[in-house]
N, C-alpha and C positions, 0 to 999 in steps of 0.2 A: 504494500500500500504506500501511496506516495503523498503524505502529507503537506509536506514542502511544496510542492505539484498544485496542491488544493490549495493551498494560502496565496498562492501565486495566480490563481485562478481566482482567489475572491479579490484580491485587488483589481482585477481585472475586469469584474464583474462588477463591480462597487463604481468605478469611469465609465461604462458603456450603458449601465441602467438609466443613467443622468442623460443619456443621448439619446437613448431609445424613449423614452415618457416624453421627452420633450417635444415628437413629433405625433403625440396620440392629444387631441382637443377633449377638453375637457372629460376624464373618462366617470368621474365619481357622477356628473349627471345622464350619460350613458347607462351607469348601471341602476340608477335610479328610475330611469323612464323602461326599466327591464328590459335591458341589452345583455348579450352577452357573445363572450369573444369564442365558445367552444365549436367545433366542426362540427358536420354531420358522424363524421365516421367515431369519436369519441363517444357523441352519444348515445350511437347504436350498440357501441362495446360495453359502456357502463351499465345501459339498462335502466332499472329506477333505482332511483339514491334517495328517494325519499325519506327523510328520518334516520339514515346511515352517516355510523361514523366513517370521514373518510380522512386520509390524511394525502395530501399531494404532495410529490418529494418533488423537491428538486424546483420550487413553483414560481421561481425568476420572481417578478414583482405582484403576482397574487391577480392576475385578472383573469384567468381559470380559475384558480382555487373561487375567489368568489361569484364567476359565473357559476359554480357548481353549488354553491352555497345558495345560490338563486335557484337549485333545480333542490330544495331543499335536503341536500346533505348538510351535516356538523361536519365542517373543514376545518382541520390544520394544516396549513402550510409552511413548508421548510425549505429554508433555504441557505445558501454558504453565504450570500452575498448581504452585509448589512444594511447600503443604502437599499436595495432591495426589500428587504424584509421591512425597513422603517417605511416606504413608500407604500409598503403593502399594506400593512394597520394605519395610514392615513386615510388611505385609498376606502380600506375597510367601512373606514367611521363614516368618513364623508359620503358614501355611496348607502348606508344607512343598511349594510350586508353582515350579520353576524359570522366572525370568523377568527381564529386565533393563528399567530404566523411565529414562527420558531426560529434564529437564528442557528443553524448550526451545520458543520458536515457532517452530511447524511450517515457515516459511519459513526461518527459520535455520536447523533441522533439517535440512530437502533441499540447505541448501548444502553444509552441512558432511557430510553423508551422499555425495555427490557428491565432493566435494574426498578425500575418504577411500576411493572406489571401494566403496560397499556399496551391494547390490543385495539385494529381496527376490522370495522366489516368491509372495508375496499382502500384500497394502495392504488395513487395512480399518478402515471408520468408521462411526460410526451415531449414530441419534440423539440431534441435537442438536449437530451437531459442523460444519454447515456453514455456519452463519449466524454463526460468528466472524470467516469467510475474509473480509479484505478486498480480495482479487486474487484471483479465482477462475483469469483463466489462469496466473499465477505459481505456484498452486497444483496446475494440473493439467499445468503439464511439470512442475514438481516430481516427482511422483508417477510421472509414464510415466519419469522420469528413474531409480527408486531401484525400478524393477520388472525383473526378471529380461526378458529375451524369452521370450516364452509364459505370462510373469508375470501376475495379473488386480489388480485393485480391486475391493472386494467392499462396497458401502454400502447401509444400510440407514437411511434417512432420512422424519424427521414432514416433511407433505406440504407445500409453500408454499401450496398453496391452503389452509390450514389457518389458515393465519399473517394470512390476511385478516382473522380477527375478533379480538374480545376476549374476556375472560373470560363474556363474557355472549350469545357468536354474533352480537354486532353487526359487520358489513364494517368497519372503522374503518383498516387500514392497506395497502398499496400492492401487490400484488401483482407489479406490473411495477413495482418500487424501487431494479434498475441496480446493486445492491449501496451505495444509500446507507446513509450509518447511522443508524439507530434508537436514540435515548436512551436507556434505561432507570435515569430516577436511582435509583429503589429500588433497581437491580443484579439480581443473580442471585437467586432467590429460593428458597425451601424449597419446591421441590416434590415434595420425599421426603417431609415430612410432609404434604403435599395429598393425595398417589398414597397413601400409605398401606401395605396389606401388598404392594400390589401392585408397587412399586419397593423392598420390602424382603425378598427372598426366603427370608433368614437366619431371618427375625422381624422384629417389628417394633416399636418403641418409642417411649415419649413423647421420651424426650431433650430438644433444647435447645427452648424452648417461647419460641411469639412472633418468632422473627428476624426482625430488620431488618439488610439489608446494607448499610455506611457505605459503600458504593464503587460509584459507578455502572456500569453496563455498556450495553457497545455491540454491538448486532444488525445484518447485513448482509443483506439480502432478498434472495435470485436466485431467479429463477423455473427451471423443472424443463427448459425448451429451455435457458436460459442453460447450467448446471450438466453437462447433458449433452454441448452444441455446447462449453463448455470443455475436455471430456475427449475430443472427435472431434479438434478442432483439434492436441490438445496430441498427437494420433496414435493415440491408444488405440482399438479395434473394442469397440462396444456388441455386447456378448451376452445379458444379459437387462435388462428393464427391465419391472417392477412394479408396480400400485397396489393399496392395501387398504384395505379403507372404516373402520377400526379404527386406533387405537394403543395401542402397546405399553408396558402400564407407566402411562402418563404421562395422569393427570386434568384436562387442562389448561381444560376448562373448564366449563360449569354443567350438570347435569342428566347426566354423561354415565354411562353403563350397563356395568358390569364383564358382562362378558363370559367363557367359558369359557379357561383360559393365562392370565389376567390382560391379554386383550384389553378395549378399552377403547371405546366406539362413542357416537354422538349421542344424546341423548332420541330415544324412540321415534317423535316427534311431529314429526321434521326426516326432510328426503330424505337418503339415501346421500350421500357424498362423500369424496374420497380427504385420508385422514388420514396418510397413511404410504406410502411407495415406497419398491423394492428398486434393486437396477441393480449388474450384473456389466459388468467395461470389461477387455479385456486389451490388454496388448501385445504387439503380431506377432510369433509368433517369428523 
């Protein structure tokens, strides 16, 4: 596990939050006039959350967690990043959304979640939330650890085979990479003002113009057997597992074609290929 890794990652995380919110208009009356930022494909994975405790790992600034808190779940939201989490119980109040948000790396989280006996009835993460992990099995008794029995994991993640190119669809990085880490001096970058209105569901704005993040970041690669044999081993039963030739939101690279829900797909001039997967995982009751 690479702690140092994660500390380098929330600084990084901490500059890029401040860039990202800045180009979403006003979102605390968004969630107020009952908006929310979740996809289709999440919500067909979760199901009903009515009345369930759910905890969302990994929940960047909290506007899933409390769109989900609108689909009435008991949300906790966790996250490494401070300005993040402080943004999120702002957000929380002012959007007038019951919700509790956790400062913490997610592995320190499961311990201390564990040592305190709290258990939930659904886990759930999405994209962009698993290429932090640098222990995918630590991560996945984690998880079967702080789930109820009959309890699921409900994730909705951009595809590894995705992650093999660059911004320009060149193959350039490691598909089968064992969860080493990936450099990234730039850090995290503004990809809310890349994506546009389409990661800005509130509105969308110029805000902070040009970011550079002074803090580099580190990416973990596991490919989709890894990821999944992590959550078999750690005891969890696969229930559903998904691919979708589109992603959600997120422009990550050149020529690509906005799509109907702010689906997001190849030029027209490339073949299919899975940009995003789902996967339901419970644990036995």
């Amino acid at each position: 596990m690479r702690k140092d890794l994660h500390e380098g990652n929330r600084r990084s995380w901490n500059a890029a939050t401040v860039a990202h919110n800045s180009h979403k208009r006003d979102q605390a009356a968004f969630f107020r006039a009952g908006g929310s930022t979740l996809f289709p494909e999440e919500i067909a994975l979760l199901g009903d959350i009515d009345g369930l405790r759910l905890v969302h790992l990994q929940c960047n600034a909290g506007q899933d967690t409390l769109s989900l808190g609108g689909r009435g779940a008991r949300v906790t939201g966790v996250d490494i990043s401070d300005t993040a989490t402080d943004f999120a119980r702002q957000l929380a109040h002012e959007a007038g959304i019951a919700a509790d948000f956790e400062r913490a790396d997610v592995y320190d989280w499961f311990e201390h979640a564990l040592d305190a006996g709290r258990r939930f009835d659904v886990a759930f993460s999405s994209y962009g939330a698993l290429c932090w992990l640098s222990d995918l099995d630590a991560w996945a008794r984690g998880l079967a650890a702080v789930l109820e029995p009959g309890g699921r994991f409900v994730c909705v993640e951009f595809h590894p085979v995705a992650m093999i190119f660059d911004p320009q669809w060149q193959p350039r990085y490691p598909y089968f990479a064992h969860g080493e880490p990936l450099v990234w001096e730039d850090g995290v970058s503004d990809y809310v003002a890349l994506s546009g209105d389409a990661l800005s569901p509130s509105g969308n704005e110029a805000g902070v113009r040009d970011f550079r993040n002074p803090h580099p970041s580190y990416e973990f690669q596991w490919s989709l057997g890894e990821v999944v044999d992590a959550l078999l081993r750690a005891g969890l039963r696969l229930r559903r597992l998904r691919e979708y030739p589109y992603a959600n939101g997120w422009r990550g690279f050149d020529g690509m074609r906005e799509g109907e829900g702010r689906r997001m797909y190849p030029p027209a001039a490339m073949p299919s290929l899975p940009l995003m997967y789902g996967l339901v995982a419970e644990r036995p009751a």
